[in-house]
C-alpha positions in Angstrom: -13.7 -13.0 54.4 -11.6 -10.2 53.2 -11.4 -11.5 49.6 -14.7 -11.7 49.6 -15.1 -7.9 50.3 -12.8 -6.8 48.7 -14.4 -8.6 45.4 -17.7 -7.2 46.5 -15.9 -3.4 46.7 -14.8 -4.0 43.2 -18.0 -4.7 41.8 -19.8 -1.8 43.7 -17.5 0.3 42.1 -18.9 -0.2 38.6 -21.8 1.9 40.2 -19.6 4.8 41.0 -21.2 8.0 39.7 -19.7 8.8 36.9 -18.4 5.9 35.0 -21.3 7.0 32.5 -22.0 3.0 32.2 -25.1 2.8 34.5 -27.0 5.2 31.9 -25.8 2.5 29.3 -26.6 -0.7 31.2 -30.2 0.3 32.0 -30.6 1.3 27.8 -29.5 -2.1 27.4 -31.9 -3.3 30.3 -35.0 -1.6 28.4 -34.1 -2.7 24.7 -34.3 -5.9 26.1 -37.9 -5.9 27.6 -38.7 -4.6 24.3 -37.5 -7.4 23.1 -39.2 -10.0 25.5 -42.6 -7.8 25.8 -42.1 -8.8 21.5 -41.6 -12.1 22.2 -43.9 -12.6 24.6 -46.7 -11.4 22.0 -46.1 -13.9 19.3 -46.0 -16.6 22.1 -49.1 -15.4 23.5 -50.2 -15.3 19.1 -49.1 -19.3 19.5 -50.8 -20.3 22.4 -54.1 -19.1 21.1 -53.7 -20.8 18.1 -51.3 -23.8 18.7 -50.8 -26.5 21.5 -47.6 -26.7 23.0 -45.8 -29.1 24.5 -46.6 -30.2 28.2 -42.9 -29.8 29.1 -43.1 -25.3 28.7 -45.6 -25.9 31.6 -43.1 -26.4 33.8 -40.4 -24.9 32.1 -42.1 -21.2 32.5 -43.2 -22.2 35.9 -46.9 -22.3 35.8 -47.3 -24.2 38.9 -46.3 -20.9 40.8 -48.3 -17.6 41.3 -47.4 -15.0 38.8 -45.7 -12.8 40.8 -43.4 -15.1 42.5 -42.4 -16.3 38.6 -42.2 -12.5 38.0 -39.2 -11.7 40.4 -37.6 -15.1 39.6 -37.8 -14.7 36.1 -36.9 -11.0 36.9 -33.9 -11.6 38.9 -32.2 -13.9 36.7 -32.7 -12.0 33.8 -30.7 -8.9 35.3 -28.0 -11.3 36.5 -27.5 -12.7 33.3 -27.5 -9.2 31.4 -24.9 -7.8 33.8 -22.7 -11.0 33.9 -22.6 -11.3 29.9 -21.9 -7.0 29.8 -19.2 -7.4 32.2 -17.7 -10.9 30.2 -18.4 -8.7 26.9 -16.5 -5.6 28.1 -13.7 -8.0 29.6 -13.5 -10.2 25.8 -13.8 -7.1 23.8 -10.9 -4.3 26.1 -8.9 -7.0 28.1 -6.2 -7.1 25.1 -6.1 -3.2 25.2 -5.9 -2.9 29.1 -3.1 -3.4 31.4 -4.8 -6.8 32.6 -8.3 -8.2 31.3 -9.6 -8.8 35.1 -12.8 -6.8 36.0 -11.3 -5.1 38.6 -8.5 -3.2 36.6 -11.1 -2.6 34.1 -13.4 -0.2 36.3 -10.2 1.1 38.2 -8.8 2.4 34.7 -12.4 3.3 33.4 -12.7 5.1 36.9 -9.4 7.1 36.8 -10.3 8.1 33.0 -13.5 9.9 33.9 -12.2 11.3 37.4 -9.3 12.6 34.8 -11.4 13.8 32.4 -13.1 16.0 34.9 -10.4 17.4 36.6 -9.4 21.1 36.4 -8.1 22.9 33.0 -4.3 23.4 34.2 -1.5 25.7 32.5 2.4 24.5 34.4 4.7 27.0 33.0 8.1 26.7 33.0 10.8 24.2 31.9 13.4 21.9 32.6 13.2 19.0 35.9 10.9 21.4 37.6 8.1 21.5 35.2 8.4 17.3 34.2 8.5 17.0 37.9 5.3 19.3 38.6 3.8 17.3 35.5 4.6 13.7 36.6 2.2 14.7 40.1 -1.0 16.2 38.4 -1.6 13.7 35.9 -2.8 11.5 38.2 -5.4 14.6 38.9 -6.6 15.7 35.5 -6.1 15.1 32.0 -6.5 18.5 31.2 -3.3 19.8 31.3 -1.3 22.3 28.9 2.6 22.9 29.5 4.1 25.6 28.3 7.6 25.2 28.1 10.9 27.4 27.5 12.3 27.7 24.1 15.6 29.3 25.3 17.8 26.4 26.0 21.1 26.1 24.4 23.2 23.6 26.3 23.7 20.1 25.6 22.4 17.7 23.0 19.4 20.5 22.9 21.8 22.9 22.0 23.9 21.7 18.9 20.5 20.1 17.4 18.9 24.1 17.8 22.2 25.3 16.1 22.6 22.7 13.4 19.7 22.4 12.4 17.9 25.9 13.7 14.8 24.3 15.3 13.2 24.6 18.9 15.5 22.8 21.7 14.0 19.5 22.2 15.4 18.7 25.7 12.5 20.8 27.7 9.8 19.2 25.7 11.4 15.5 25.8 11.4 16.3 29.3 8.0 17.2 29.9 6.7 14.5 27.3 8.0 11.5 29.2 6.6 13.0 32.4 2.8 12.9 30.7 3.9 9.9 28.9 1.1 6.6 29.5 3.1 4.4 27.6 4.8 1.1 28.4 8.7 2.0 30.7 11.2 0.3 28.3 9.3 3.4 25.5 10.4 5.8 28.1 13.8 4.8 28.6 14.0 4.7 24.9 13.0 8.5 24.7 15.4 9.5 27.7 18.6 7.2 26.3 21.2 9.2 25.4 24.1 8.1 23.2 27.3 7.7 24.6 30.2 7.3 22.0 30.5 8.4 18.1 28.5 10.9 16.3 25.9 11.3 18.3 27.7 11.1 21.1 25.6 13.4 24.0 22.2 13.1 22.1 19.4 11.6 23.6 16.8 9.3 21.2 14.2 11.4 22.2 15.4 14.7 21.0 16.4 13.1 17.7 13.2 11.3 17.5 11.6 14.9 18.2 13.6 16.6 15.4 12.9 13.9 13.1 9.4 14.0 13.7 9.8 18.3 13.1 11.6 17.3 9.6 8.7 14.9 8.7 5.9 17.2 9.6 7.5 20.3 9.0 6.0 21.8 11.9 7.8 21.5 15.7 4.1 21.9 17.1 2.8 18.8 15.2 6.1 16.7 16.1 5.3 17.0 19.6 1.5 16.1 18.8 2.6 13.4 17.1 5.6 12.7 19.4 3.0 13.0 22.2 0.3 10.0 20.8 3.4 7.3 20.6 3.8 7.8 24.3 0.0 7.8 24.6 0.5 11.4 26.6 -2.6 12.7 28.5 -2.3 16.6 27.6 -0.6 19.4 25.6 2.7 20.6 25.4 3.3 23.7 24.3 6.4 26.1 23.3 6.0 29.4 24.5 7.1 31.5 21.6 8.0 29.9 18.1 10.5 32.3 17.4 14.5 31.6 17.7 15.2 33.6 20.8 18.5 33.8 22.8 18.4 34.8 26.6 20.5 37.5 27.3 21.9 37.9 31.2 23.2 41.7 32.4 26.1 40.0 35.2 28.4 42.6 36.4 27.9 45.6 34.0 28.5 42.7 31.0 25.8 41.0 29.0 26.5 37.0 28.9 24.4 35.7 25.8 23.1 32.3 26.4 21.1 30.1 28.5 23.7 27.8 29.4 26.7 30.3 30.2 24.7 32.5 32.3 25.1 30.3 35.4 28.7 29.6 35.2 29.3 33.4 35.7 29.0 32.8 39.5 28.3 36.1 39.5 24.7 38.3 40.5 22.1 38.7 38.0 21.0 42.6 37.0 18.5 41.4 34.7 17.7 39.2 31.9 16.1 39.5 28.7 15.6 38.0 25.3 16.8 38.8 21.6 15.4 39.5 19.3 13.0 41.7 20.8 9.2 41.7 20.5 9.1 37.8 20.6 5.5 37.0 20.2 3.3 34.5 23.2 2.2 31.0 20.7 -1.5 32.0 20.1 -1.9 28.3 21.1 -0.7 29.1 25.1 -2.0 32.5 24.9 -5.3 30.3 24.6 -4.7 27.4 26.6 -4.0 30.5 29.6 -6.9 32.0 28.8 -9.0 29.0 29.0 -7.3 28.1 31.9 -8.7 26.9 35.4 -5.7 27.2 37.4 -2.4 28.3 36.2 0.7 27.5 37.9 4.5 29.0 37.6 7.3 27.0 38.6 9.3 25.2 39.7 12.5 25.3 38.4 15.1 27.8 37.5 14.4 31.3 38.1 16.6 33.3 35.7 17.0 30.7 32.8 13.4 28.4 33.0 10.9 30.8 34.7 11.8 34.2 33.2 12.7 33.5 30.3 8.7 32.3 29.7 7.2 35.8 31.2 9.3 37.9 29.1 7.7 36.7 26.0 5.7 39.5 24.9 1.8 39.0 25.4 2.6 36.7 28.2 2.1 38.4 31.2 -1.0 40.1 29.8 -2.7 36.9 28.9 -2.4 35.7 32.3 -3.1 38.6 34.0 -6.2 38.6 31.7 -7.2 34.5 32.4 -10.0 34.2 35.2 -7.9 31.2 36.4 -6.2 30.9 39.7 -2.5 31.6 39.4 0.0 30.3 42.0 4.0 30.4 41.8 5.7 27.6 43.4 9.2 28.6 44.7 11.9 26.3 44.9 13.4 24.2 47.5 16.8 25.1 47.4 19.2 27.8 45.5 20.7 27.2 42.4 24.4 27.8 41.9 25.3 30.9 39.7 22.1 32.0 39.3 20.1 32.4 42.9 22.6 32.1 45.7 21.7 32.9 49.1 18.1 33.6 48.0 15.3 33.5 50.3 11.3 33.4 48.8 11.1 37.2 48.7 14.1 37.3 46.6 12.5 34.9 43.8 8.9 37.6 44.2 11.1 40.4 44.1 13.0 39.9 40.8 10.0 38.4 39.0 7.7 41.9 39.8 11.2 43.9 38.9 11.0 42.1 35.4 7.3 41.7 34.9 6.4 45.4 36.6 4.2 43.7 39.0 2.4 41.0 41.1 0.9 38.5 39.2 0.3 35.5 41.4 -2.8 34.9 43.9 -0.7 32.0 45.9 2.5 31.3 46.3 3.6 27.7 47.7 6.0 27.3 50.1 7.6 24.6 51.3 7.1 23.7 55.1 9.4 21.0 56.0 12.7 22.3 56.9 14.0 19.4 58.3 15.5 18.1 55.3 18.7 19.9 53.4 19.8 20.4 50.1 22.9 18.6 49.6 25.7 19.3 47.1 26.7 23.1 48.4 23.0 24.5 48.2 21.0 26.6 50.3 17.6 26.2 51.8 15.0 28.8 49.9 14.0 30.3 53.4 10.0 31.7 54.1 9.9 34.2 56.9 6.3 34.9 57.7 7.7 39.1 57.7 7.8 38.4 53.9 4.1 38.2 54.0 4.1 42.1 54.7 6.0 42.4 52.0 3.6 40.9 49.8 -0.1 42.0 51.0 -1.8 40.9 47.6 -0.5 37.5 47.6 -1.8 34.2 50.0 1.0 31.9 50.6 0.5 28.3 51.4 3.0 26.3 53.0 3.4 22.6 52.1 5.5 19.9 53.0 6.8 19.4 49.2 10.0 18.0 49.7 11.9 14.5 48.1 13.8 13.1 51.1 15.6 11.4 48.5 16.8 14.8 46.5 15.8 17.5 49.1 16.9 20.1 46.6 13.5 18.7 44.8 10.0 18.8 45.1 8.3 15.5 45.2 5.9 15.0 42.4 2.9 13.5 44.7 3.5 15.7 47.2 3.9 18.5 45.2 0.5 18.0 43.1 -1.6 17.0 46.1 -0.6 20.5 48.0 -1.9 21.9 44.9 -4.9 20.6 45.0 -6.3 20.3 48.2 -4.6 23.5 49.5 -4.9 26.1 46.4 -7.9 24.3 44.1 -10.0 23.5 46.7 -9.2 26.2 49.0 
């Protein structure tokens, strides 16, 4: 009894509004009473001048009233139409689909057009917080544009930028894998880092990335092209395609470099980037602008978030984008760069280095039962910071991984945002 409705679910689901294949069927439905009302005229033409055989007496049911042979006729027509459309379908995208059953094939035809209609999102930022953020709303939308750091300069990311002077791949790799639609073993292949010789430290992906930048000759087009062999449902985008450094003031010193700054263990005055006047990518300036709903965060505040608003033409593109803009504060502190920092701290040095507010919501998270591990604090919310903050709406959430409490979970994290800031 359950198989049987569950297999009736499946095929009422091939009449879910739009799947823009009812419109399609029914064209298909009328073409083919064309077709008969044609065929029917020239056998009509026969009979008046031929005699046919005895047997087409019975065969087109004669014996019956006309209407009774109408529906009969009728209803086995459409039963036939749809069962050779749905066998057609399953012949012609079952090799193309991850299984040729009926069922997977209206669940990914549904998802695509539920996708396709989701919001226009911006997720800036960089590093595990944006893939992570990424990895959630995909399953939402397929319009999404990430615009990602361009500062990095540690690891494999680092000696490729200074070797061979191009954009640091690892953000992007990152970020790429999280949108990525493509079979696992291609993903593990883009996140497998070498472990002896030469390319000891890389990962294939930022090689492959490079490479790609070398062939093209153009770091935007490698990542479009990077983008279609992991069949990736979006944009990624750099911030600024100048060579920038980020520059920390720690202690009346300036500490050049995005990978040093932490291991100061020492406050942060302020941070900016050289050279100055680095110019927003006209591409994110547009993809902001066009924008739905535009989120900041998570992830590091000093060396992933900042180092994205202080791009000249940044901040003014977003204040200018009607789309709603939420910041997403993190779950935990991050060694050397926000210790002891509570959520007003993170508003507090982004509106010092921006010059003001800039977010509708801010997204909090909710469930403090679960702490960071590894010497971190909890980011604490203290409903006094509200006060502090009249022009801004915050949202709490439970968005923690019980797994890595110091991170946000990338279902939890995506479905906050869009039940509790899209549809609020």
């Amino acid at each position: 009894m359950a198989t049987r409705l569950q297999s009736t679910t499946r095929l009422l689901r091939w009449l879910t509004p739009g799947l823009e294949i009812k419109r399609w069927l029914l064209l298909l439905m009328f073409a083919e009473l064309v077709l008969v009302l044609g065929f029917a005229y020239g056998l009509k033409a026969l009979y008046s001048s031929l005699e046919l055989p005895g047997q087409f007496y019975y065969i087109t049911l004669q014996f019956w009233p006309y209407p009774l042979r109408a529906l009969i006729f009728g209803a086995l027509g459409v039963g036939l139409l749809v069962f050779s459309y749905l066998k057609l379908t399953q012949s012609v995208l079952g090799p193309f689909l991850p299984g040729s059953s009926t069922s997977s094939m209206v669940e990914v035809i549904h998802a695509f057009r539920l996708k396709s209609r989701g919001p226009r999102i911006v997720a800036i930022g960089g590093g595990t917080g944006l893939s992570s953020l990424l990895r959630g709303l995909k399953t939402y939308t397929s319009n999404l544009s990430a615009i990602v750091t361009v500062a990095d300069d540690g690891g494999s990311s680092g000696r490729l930028r200074d070797e061979y002077r191009i954009l640091p791949p690892g953000d992007f790799r990152q970020c790429l894998i999280a949108l990525a639609d493509a079979e696992p073993l291609m993903k593990q292949l883009f996140d497998h880092r070498f472990k002896e010789g030469s390319l000891d430290g890389h990962s294939f992906g930022n090689l492959f990335i490079m490479a790609m930048a070398d062939v093209t000759g153009n770091f935007e087009h490698a990542l479009r092209e990077s983008g279609k062999v992991l069949a990736v449902k979006g944009t990624i985008i750099p911030s600024t395609l100048q060579d920038v450094t980020l520059v920390a003031s720690i202690n009346g010193h300036e500490v050049e470099g995005e990978s040093k700054i932490p291991k100061q263990n020492a406050p942060i005055s302020q941070v900016f980037l050289k050279p100055d006047g680095a110019q927003l990518n006209p591409e994110a300036a547009q993809a902001i602008l066009n924008a739905e709903l535009v989120t900041i965060g998570p992830g590091s505040l000093y060396t992933s978030i900042l180092p994205n608003l202080l791009v000249e033409g940044m901040v003014e593109a977003i204040k200018a984008s009607p789309a709603l803009k939420v910041y997403i504060c993190n779950l935990a502190s991050q060694q050397g760069e926000t210790d002891g920092y509570d959520v007003d701290d993170y508003l507090r040095v982004i509106r010092e280095h921006v010059g003001s507010n800039i977010f509708d919501f801010v997204l909090v998270n909710s469930n403090n039962a679960h702490m960071p591990t590894g010497g971190q604090s909890q980011v604490i919310f203290r409903p006094e910071d509200s006060s502090r903050h009249p022009d801004v709406r915050f949202i709490g959430a439970d968005v923690v991984n019980v797994r890595i409490p110091s991170h946000h979970d990338p279902d939890k994290l995506a479905r906050s945002i869009m039940r509790k800031v899209w549809q609020a």
